[in-house]
TIBA-725513 format. One record per residue (C-alpha): chain; residue in three letters; x negated, y, z negated. Coordinates in pm, whole numbers. Each point is the difference from the previous one (the first is absolute). Example, Ala and Ser with C-alpha at 12.3 -4.5 7.8 and 13.67 -1.06 7.14 Angstrom:
  kolke  drenti      xx      yy      zz
      A     ALA   -1230    -450    -780
      A     SER    -137     344      66
This chain:
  kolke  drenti      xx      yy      zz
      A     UNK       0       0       0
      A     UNK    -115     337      71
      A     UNK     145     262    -233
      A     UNK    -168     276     151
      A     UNK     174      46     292
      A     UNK     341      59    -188
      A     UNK      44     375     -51
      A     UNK      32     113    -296
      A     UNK     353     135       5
      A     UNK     110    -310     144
      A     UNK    -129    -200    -326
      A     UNK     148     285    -183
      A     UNK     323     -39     123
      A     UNK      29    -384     -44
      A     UNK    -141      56    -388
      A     UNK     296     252     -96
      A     UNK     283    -205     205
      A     UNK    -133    -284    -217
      A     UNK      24     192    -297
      A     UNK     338     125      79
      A     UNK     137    -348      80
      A     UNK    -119    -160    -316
      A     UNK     160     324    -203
      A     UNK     379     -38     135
      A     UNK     180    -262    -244
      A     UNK     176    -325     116
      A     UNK     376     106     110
      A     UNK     218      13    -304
      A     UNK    -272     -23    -246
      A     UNK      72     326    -257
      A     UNK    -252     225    -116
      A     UNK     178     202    -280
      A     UNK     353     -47    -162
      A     UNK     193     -52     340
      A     UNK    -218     294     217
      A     UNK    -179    -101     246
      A     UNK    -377      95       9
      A     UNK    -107     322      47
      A     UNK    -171     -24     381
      A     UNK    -370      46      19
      A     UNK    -180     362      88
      A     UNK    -131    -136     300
      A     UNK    -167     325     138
      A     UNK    -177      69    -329
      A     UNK    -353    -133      59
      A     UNK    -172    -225    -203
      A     UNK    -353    -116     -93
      A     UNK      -5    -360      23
      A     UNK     138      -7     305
      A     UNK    -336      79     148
      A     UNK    -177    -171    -268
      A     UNK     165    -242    -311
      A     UNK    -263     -81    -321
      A     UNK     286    -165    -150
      A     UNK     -25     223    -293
      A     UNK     355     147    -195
      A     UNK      56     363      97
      A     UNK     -34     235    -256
      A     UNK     318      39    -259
      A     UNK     205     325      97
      A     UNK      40     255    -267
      A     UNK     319     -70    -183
      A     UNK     277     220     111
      A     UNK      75     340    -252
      A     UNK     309     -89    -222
      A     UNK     225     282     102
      A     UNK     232     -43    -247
      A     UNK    -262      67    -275
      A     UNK      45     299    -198
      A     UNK    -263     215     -54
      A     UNK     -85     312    -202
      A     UNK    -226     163     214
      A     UNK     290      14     217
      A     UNK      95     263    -202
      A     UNK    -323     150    -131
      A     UNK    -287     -80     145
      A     UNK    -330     135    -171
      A     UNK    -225    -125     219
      A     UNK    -172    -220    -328
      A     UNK     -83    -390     152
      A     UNK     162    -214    -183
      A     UNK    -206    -151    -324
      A     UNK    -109    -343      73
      A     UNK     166    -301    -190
      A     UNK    -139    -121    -287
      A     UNK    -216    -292     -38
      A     UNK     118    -305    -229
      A     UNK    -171      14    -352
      A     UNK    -170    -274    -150
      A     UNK     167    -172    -223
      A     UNK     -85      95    -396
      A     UNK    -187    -243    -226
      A     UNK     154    -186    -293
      A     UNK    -118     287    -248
      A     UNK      92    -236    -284
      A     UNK    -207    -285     153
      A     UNK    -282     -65    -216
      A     UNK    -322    -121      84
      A     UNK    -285    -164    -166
      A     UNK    -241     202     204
      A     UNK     158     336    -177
      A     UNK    -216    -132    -306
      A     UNK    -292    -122     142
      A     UNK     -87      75     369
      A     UNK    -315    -213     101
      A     UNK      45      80     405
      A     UNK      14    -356      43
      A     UNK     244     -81     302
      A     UNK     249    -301     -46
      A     UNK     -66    -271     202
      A     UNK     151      -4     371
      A     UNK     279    -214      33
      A     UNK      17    -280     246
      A     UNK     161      55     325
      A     UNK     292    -207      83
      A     UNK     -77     -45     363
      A     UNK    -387     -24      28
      A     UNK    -316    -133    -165
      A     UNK    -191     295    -197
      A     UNK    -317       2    -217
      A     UNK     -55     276    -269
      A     UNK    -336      38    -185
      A     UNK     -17     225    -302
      A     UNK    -306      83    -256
      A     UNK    -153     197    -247
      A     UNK    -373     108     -85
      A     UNK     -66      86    -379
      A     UNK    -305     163     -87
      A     UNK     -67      82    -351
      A     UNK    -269     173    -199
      A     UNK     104     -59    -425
      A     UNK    -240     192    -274
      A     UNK     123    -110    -362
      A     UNK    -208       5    -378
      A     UNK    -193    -279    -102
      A     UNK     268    -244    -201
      A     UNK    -153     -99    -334
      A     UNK      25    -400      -8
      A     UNK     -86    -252    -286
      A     UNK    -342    -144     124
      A     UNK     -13    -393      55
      A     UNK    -180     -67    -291
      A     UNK    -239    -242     166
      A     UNK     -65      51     325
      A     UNK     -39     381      13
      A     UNK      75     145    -358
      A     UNK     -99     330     177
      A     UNK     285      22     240
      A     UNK     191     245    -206
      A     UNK     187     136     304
      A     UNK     173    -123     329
      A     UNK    -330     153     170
      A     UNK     253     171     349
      A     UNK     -16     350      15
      A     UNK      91      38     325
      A     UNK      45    -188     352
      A     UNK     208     -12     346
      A     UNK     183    -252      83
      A     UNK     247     -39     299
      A     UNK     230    -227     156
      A     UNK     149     -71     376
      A     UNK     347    -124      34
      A     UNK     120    -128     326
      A     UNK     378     -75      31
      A     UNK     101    -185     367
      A     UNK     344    -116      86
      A     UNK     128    -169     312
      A     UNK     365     -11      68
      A     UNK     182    -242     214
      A     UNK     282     230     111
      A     UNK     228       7    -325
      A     UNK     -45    -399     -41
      A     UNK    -332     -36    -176
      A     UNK    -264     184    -130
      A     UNK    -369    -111    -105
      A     UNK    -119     209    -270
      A     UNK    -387      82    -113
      A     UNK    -230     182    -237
      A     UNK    -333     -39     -98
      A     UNK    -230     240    -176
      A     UNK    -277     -61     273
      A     UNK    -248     193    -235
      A     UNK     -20      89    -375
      A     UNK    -227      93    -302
      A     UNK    -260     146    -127
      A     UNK    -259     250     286
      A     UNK    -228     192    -249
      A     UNK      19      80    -370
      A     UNK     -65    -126    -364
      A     UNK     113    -353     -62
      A     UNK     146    -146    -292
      A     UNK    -209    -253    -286
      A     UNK     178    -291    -167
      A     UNK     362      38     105
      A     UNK     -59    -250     243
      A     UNK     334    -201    -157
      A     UNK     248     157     218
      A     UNK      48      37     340
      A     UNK    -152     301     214
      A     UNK    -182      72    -257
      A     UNK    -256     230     190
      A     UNK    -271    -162     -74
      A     UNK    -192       7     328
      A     UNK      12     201     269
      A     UNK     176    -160     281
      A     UNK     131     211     281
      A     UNK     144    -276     219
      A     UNK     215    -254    -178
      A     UNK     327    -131     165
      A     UNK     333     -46    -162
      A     UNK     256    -153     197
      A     UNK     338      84     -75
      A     UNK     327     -61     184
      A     UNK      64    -257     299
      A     UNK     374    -127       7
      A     UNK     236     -62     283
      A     UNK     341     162     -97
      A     UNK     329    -102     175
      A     UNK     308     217     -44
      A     UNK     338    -162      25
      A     UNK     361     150     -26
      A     UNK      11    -214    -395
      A     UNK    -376     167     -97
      A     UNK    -360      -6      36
      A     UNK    -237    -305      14
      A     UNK    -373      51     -47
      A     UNK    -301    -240      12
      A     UNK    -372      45    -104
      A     UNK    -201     193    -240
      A     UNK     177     381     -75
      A     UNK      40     219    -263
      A     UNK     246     -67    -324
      A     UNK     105     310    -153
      A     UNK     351      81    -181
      A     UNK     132     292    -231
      A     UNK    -280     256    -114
      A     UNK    -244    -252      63
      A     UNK     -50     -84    -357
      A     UNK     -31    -378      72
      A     UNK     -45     -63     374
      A     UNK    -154     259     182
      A     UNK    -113     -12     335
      A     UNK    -307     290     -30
      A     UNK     149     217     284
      A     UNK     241     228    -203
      A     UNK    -204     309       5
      A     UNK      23     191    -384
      A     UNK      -9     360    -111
      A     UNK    -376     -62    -134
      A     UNK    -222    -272      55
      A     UNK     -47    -230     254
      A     UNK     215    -336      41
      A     UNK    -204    -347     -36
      A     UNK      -3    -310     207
      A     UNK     344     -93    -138
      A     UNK     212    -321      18
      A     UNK     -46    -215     270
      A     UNK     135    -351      40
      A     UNK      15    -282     286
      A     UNK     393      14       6
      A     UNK     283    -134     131
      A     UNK     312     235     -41
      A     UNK     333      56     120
      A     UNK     240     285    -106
      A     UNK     365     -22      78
      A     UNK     243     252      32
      A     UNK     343    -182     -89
      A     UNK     196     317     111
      A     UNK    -128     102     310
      A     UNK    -317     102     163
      A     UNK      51     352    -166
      A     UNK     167     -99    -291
      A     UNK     -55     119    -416
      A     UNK     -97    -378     -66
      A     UNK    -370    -182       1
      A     UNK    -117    -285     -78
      A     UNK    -316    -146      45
      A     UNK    -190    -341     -97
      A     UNK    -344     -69      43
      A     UNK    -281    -231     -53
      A     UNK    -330     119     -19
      A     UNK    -371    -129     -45
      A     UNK    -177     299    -197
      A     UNK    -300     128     255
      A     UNK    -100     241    -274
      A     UNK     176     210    -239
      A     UNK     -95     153    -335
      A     UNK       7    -340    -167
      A     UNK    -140    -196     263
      A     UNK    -218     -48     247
      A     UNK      52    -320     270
      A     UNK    -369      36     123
      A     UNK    -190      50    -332
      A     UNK    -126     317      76
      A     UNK     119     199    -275
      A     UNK    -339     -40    -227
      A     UNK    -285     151     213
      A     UNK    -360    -130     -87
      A     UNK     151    -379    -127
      A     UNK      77    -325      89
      A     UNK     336     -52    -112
      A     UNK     116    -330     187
      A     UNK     318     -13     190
      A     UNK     247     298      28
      A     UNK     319      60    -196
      A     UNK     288    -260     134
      A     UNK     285     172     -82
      A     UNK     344     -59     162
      A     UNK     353     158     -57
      A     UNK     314      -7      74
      A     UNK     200     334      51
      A     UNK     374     112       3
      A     UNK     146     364     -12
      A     UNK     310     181      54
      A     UNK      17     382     118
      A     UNK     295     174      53
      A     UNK       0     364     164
      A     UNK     168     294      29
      A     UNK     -35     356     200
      A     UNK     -68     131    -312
      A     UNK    -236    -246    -148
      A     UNK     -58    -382    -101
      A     UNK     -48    -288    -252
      A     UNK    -118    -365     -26
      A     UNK    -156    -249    -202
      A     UNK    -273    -195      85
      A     UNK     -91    -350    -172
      A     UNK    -352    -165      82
      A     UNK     -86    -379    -177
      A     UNK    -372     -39      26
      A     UNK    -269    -298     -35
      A     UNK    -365     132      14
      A     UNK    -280    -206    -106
      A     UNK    -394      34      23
      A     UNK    -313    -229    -107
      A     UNK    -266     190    -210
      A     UNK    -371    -149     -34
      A     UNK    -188     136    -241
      A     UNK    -352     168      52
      A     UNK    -256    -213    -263
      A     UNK     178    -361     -12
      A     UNK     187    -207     186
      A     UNK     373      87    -153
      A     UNK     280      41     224
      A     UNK     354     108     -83
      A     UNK     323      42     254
      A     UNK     176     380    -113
      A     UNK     318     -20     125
      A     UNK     329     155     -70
      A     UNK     356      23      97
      A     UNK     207     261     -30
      A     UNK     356     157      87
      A     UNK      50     341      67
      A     UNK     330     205     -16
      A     UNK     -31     390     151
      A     UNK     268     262      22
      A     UNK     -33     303     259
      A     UNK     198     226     113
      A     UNK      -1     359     133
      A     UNK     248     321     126
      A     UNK      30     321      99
      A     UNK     269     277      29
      A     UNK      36     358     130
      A     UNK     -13     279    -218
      A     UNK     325     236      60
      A     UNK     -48     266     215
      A     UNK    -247    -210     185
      A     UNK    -397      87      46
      A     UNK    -102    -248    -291
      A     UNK      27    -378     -48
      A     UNK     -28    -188    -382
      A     UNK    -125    -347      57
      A     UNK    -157    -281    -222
      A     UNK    -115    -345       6
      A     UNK     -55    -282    -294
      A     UNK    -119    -384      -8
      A     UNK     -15    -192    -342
      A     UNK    -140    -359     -15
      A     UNK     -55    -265    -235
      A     UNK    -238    -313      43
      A     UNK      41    -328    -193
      A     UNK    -155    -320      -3
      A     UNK    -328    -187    -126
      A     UNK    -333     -19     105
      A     UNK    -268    -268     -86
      A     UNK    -351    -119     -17
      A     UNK    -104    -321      40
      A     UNK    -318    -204      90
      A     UNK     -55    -141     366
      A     UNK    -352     -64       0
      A     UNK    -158    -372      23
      A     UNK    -132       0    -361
      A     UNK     243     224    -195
      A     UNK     -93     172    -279
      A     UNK     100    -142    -340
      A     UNK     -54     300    -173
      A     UNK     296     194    -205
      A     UNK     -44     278     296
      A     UNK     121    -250     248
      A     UNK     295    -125    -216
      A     UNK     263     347      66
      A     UNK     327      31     -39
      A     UNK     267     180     291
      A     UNK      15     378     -45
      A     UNK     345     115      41
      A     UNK       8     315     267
      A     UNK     273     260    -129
      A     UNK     -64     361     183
      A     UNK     192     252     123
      A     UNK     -42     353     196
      A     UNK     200     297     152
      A     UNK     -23     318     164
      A     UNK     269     252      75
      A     UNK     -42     331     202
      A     UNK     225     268      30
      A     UNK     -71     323     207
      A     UNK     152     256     193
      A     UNK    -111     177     313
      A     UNK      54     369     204
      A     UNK      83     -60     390
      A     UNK    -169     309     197
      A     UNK      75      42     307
      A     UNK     380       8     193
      A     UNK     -85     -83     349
      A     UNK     247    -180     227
      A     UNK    -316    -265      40
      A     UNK     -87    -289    -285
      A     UNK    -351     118      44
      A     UNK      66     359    -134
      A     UNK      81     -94    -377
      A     UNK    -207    -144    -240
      A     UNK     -47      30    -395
      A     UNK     -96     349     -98
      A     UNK     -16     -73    -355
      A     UNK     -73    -376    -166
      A     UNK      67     -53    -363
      A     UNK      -9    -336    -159
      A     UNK     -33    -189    -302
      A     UNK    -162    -339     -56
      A     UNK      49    -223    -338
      A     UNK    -123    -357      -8
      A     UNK     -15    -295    -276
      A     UNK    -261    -291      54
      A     UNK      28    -251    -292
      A     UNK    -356     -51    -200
      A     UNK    -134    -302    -212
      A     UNK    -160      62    -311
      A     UNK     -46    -321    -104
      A     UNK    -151    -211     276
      A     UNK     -53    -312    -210
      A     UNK     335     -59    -103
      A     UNK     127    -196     247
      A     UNK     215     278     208
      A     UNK    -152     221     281
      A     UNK     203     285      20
      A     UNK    -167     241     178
      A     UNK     161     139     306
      A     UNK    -198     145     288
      A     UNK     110     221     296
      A     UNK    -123    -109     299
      A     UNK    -328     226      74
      A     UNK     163     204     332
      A     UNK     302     171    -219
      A     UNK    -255     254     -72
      A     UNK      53     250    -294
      A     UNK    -237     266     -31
      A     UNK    -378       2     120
      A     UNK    -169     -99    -325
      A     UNK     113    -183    -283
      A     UNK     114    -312     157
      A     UNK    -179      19     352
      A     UNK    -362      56    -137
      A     UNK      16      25    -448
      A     UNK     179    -310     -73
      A     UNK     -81    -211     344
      A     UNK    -403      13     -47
      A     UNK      57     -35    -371
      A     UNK     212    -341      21
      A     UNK    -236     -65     270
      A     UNK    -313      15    -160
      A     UNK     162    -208    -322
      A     UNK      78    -293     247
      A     UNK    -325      -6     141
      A     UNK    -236       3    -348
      A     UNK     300    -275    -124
      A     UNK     -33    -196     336
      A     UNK    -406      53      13
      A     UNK    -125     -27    -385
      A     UNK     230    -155    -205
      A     UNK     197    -281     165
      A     UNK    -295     -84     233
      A     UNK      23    -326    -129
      A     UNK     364     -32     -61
      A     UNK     260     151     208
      A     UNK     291     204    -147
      A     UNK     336      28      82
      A     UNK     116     327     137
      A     UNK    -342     192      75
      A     UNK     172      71     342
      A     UNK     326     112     -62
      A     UNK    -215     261    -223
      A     UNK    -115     300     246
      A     UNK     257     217     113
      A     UNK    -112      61     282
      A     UNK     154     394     -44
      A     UNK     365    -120     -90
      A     UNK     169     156    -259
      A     UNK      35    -335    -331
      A     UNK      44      66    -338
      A     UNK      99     375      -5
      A     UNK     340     200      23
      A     UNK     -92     320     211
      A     UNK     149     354     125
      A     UNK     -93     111     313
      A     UNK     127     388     166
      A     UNK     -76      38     333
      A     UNK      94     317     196
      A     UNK     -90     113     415
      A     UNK      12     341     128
      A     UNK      -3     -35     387
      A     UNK     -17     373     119
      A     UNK       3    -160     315
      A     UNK     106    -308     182
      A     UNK    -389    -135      36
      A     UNK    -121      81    -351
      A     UNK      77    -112    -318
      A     UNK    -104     154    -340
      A     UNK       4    -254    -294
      A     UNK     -12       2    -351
      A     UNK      62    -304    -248
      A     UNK     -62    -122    -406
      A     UNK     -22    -353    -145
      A     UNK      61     -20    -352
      A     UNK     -54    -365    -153
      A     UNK      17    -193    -287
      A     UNK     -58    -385     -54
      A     UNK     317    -212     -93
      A     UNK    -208    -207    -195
      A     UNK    -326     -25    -181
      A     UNK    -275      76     246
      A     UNK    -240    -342     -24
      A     UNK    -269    -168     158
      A     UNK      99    -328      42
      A     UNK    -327    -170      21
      A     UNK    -178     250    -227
      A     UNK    -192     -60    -294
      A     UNK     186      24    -332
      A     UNK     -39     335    -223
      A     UNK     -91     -34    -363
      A     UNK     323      -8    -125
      A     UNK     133    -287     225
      A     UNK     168     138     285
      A     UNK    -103      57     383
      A     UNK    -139     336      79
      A     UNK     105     208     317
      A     UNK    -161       9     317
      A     UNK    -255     265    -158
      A     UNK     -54    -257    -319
      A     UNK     221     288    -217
      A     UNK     337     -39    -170
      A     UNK     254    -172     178
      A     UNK     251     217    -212
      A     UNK     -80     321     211
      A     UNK     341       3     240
      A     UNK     -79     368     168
      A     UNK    -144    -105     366
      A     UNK       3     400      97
      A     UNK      88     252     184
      A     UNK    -128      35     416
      A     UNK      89     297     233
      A     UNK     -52     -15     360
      A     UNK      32     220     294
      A     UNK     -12     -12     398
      A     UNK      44     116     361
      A     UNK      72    -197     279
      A     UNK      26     146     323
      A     UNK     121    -176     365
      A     UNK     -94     153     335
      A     UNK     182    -180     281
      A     UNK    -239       2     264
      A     UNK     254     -37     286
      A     UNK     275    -277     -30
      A     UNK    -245    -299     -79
      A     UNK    -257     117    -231
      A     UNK      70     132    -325
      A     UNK    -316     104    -158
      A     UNK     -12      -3    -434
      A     UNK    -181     217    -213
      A     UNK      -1     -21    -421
      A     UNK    -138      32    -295
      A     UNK     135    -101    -369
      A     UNK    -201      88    -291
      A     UNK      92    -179    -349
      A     UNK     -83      96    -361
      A     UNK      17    -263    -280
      A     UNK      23      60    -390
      A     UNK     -28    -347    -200
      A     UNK     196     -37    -271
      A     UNK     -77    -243    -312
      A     UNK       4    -326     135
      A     UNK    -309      43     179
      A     UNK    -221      95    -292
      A     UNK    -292    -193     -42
      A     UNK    -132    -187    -376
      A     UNK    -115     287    -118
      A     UNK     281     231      82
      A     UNK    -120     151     288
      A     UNK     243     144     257
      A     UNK     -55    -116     355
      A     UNK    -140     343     185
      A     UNK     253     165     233
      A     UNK      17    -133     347
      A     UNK      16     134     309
      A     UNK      49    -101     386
      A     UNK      29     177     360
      A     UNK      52    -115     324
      A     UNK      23      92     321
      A     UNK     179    -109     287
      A     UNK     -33     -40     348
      A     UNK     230    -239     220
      A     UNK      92     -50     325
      A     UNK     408    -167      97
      A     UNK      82     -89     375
């Protein structure tokens, strides 16, 4: 075919009679109600008749409605009409309330899974800190190094990298990780003869590894199943505390961890009041055990802790707040070898525990202020014993001991109330102005170790109150008894209970107030302010010390038991966060904490224990 020889007008002619055919409807077909269809302008040219991209024609301006009154009709200023308003956002819940109105870290919650894709998240922190603190008088091992008068760590920096990766299968599965890739000790003082607890700071070492969480977790329309080693952590934290519940002052620990097989239901719905949960759990490491047998630095200690439990709580929530109990039934057992013979005992224990938490809040009238508080009270019964295991057992009296009888119990309750700044239509433009809270806790103490009950009570070490008294005073001091009881004298016999001794920096054996106030004169910095105020609950005693004159044990200074006043501490701080961007939130600080012993820490002779001090500064990096 040869298309050029057809004119142009010719083509052009059979295109529009095409057109025009195809346009006329079939014969009787109606276009409108009854009218027939309005015929075509057929001398009104067209574009596509000379050239069709199959592309829609422009929409036609929408016809004036005549009818439409208007009053420029009858006055007409010449003004253009103002413009119509944009659609506000919608205002925030003003009487929502917020944990992060109290304490604002600039951590970001976790991203939630998407339902229709696979996503991986990875979160962290870098901690750097620099700590400057008195020398802590000590009682000298009396054999070893009778001139070791102090804890001999005036200063160090320490730090700590957290990594935090989670990979979601849509909203199916998730696998869920943490591991403290590196932690301890980079330059400093360490510490002499407190080697009877665990990160005892003994040594430097930068570079040690803690791993933390792996578990698979499976949500289901009835609850939540989870598999492999996470964090255990309920109320306040008194009891089981997972270390990652950041505090006012102080720094949280390593925390609870377990190897754990869990599943919490929710009987009423997916987003119902009602949870309950059941668990089983193989104790990685906690502040009463450790699975791996590191918790003693510098010894050979054997096998781990094996301690299992079995775990079963309730929690039922509200808008305005929530409460639960928790119930725990525990079997933990341990062999101990003893340093200068061949004895060998089996410590073990088991134990039930029964905790209470609960927590609300609730608007002020008139709005710009929230009242909130929080409590947890828990008892622990059951009996603990010490028997031999070894191939030859001793058939000394020491080896022949009766079950101790465990009878402790512990609360905390905090009430507080807190100033919302800030009215913006965004959840991002309030937080607390003004912080003001109150602290008061009860930790059962033992007087009387040798009469068959234990009944001291100890918080676990990352429910942190204050920076002194229990995190440094009464931790190096329990520490350093331990250690000269462990070392000198039951080298050749082991004794019960040497390891439940150091606190580790909970709070046992002491009822306590603790104030707390923040200032925030702006959304990134936070002015702090805060008291402990202490008293034992029971006579203050060395366990394993050597008798006074008249009979009875001494304290932890070798001075009268009698003396209940633990002190007085103040402490300050600032904490500042400077979002660099949306990822990186950079964190500045420093806390500075002054300590003023009371009686129980006087020595023999009556000495006081000198005034103690400690600052630290703070430098940390969150993605």
């Amino acid at each position: 075919m040869r298309f050029a020889s057809v004119p142009l007008a010719t083509l052009a002619f059979v295109v529009g009679l095409a057109s025009r055919s195809a346009a006329q409807p079939a014969a009787g077909a109606s276009a409108g109600a009854g009218a027939p269809p309005a015929a075509p302008d057929v001398e009104r040219p067209e574009e596509p008749l000379v050239l069709d991209t199959g592309r829609a024609p422009p929409p036609e301006p929408a016809a004036p409605d005549i009818d439409r009154f208007d009053e420029q009709l009858v006055l007409d200023t010449g003004r253009a009409p103002a413009p119509a308003p944009e659609p506000e956002p919608a205002a925030p819940d003003i009487d929502r309330f917020d944990e992060r109105l109290v304490l604002d870290t600039g951590r970001a919650p976790p991203r939630a899974p998407d339902p229709d894709r696979v996503t991986f998240s990875l979160q962290g922190e870098y901690q750097l800190r620099y700590r400057a603190m008195s020398d802590l008088r000590l009682r000298a091992p009396p054999l070893s190094d009778p001139g070791a008068t102090t804890l001999g760590q005036n200063q160090y920096i320490a730090h700590w990298l957290r990594l935090s990766p989670r990979l979601h299968y849509k909203d199916k599965a998730s696998l869920i990780a943490q591991i403290d890739v590196v932690r301890g000790l980079l330059a400093g003082d360490v510490t002499r003869h407190v080697e009877q607890v665990r990160d005892a700071r003994a040594a430097l070492a930068w570079y040690d590894v803690h791993p933390r969480y792996l578990y698979l977790e499976v949500p289901s329309t009835i609850g939540v199943f989870r598999l492999g080693q996470q964090g255990a952590h309920w109320g306040m934290g008194l009891v089981a505390n997972d270390g990652e519940r950041a505090s006012l002052f102080g720094d949280y620990e390593r925390g609870s961890l377990v190897e754990r097989v869990l599943f919490a239901a929710t009987p009423m719905g997916p987003s119902g009041p009602l949870v309950v949960t059941v668990a089983g759990d193989l104790v990685f490491e906690d502040s009463a055990a450790d699975l791996l047998g590191n918790d003693v630095e510098g010894q050979d200690e054997g096998e781990g802790d094996r301690a299992l439990q079995a775990v079963v709580s309730a929690l039922w929530r509200a808008r305005r707040g929530e409460v639960g109990i928790y119930g725990a039934l525990r079997r933990q057992a341990r062999e101990r070898r003893a340093k200068t013979s061949l004895a060998q005992f089996t410590e073990a224990f088991t134990a039930g525990v029964i905790d209470v938490a609960g927590k609300f809040n609730a608007p002020v009238p008139g709005g710009g202020a929230h009242v909130y508080g929080e409590l947890e009270a828990a008892v622990v019964l059951g009996s603990a014993s010490f028997t031999p295991s070894g191939p030859t057992p001793p058939s000394s009296a020491a080896a022949q001991r009766a079950p101790v009888a465990m009878r402790s119990a512990g609360g905390a309750v905090t009430l507080g109330a807190v100033h919302v700044a800030g009215r913006g239509r965004r959840p991002a433009e309030r937080w607390g102005r003004v912080v003001t809270e109150v602290e008061a806790g009860y930790a059962s103490g033992d007087d009387d170790p040798r009469d068959g009950v234990a009944r001291r009570f100890t918080f676990d070490p990352s429910h942190n109150v204050g920076l002194l008294l229990f995190d440094q005073v009464l931790a190096w001091k329990t520490a350093r008894a331990a250690t000269i009881a462990e070392r000198e004298r039951f080298a050749a016999m082991p004794e019960p209970g040497i390891r439940s001794l150091p606190s580790k920096g909970g709070v046992f054996g002491a009822a306590y107030v603790n104030p707390r106030i923040v200032v925030r004169p702006a959304r990134w910095l936070d002015l702090k302010a805060g008291a402990v105020i202490a008293e034992t609950t029971a006579d203050l005693v060395d366990p394993y010390g050597i008798p006074r004159a008249g009979g009875g044990l001494p304290n932890y200074d070798g001075g009268d038991r009698r003396r209940h006043d633990l002190g007085v501490e103040l402490d300050l701080g600032v904490d500042a966060r400077i979002a660099m961007g949306r990822l990186v939130t950079i964190q500045l600080g420093t806390e500075a904490g002054a300590f003023f012993p009371g009686g129980a820490f006087d020595d023999a002779a009556g000495t006081e224990l000198p005034d103690q001090y400690l600052l630290t500064l703070k430098l940390g990096v969150i993605h």
